[in-house]
C-alpha positions as CSV (number, residue, x, y, z in Angstrom):
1,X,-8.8,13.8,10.2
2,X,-11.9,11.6,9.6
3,X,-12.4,13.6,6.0
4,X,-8.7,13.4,5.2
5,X,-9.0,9.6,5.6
6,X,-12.4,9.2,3.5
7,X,-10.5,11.2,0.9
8,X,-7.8,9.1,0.9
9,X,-9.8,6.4,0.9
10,X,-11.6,7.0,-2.6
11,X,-8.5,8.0,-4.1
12,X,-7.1,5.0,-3.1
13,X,-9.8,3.0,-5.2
14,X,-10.1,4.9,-8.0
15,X,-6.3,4.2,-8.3
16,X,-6.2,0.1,-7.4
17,X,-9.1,0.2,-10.1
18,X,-6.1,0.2,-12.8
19,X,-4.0,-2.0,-10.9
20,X,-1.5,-3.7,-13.4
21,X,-2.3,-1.3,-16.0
22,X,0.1,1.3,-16.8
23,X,-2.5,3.9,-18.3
24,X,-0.5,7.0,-18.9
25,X,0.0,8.6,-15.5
26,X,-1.2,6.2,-13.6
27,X,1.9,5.4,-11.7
28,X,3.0,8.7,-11.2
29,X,-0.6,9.1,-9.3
30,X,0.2,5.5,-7.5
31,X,3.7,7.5,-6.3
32,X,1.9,10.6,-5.4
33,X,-0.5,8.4,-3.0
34,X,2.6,6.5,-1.5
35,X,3.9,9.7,-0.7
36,X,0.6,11.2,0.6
37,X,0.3,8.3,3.2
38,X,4.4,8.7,3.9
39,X,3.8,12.5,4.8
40,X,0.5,12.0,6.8
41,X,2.1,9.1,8.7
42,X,0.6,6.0,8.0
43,X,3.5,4.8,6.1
44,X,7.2,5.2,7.2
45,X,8.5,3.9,3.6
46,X,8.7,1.3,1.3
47,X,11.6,-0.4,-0.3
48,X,11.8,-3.2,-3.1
49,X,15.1,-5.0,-1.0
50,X,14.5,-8.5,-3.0
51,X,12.1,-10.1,-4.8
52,X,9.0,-8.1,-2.9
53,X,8.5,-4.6,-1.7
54,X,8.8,-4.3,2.3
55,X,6.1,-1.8,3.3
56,X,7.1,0.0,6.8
57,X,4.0,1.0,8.8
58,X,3.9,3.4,11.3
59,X,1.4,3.7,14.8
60,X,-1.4,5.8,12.7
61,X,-1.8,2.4,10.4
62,X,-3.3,0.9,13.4
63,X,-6.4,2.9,13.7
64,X,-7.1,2.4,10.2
65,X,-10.4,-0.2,9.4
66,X,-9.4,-3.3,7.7
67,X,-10.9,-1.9,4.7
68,X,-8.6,1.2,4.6
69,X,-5.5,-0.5,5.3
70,X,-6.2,-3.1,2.8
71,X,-6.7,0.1,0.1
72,X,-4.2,1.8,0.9
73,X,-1.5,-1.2,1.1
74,X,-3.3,-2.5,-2.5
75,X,-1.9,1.1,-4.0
76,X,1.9,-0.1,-3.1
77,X,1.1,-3.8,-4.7
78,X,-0.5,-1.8,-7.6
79,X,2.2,0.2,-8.0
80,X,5.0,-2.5,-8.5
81,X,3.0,-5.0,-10.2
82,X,2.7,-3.3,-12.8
83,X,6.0,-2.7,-13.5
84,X,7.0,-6.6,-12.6
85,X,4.0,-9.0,-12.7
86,X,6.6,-11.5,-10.8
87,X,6.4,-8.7,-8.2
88,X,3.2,-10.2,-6.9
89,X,3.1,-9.5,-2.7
90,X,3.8,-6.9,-0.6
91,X,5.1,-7.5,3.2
92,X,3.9,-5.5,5.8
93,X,6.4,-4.1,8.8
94,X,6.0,-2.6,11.9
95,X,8.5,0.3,12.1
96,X,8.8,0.3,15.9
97,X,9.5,-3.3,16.0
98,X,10.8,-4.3,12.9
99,X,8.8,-7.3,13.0
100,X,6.6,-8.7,9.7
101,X,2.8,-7.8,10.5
102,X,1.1,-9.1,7.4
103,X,1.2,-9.7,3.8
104,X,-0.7,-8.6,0.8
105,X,-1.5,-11.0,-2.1
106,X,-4.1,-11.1,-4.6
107,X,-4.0,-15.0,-5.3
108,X,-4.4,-15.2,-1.3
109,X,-7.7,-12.9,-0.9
110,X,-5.7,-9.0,-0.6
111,X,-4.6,-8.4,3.0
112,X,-3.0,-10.6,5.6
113,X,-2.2,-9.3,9.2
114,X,-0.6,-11.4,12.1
């Protein structure tokens, strides 16, 4: 699990390292990640309702370091910036509670959790 995670973790960089570029492929590997974190169940989903993406977060987000959730959550605002540069925060949810957990926002220093 620790290795699946430092994996993860380096993919997630080399992939925010384009963020708001739309290099050929690029957003197709942003999608793969997404789904990579949805099927080893950090993330429960994500869904562009209004103006901003709500990212659902499940337990396994938790034991994360602050560094990993912050990569991992900069791959969703990496993703849809770059298709909509008004599309500028992500906002984090719990998906036991439904309750907002934090926020992500460049122009506010990356990740925000209450």
């Amino acid at each position: 699990m620790k290795l699946q995670r430092t994996i993860l973790t380096i993919f997630a960089v080399l992939i925010v390292m384009y963020a708001g570029t739309a290099y050929a492929g690029m957003q197709e590997k942003r999608n793969a990640f997404i789904g990579d974190l949805i099927n080893a169940g950090i993330f429960l989903k994500v869904e562009k309702l209004a103006k901003y993406p709500h990212l659902w977060v499940k337990p396994a987000f938790y034991n994360l370091s602050y560094d990993q959730k912050s990569q991992f959550v900069s791959v969703v605002y990496a993703y849809y910036v770059t298709t909509d540069k008004n599309c500028d925060t992500v906002l984090l949810f719990d998906s036991r509670s439904g309750k907002k957990i934090g926020v992500y926002k460049k122009t506010v220093g990356g990740l925000k959790m209450y």
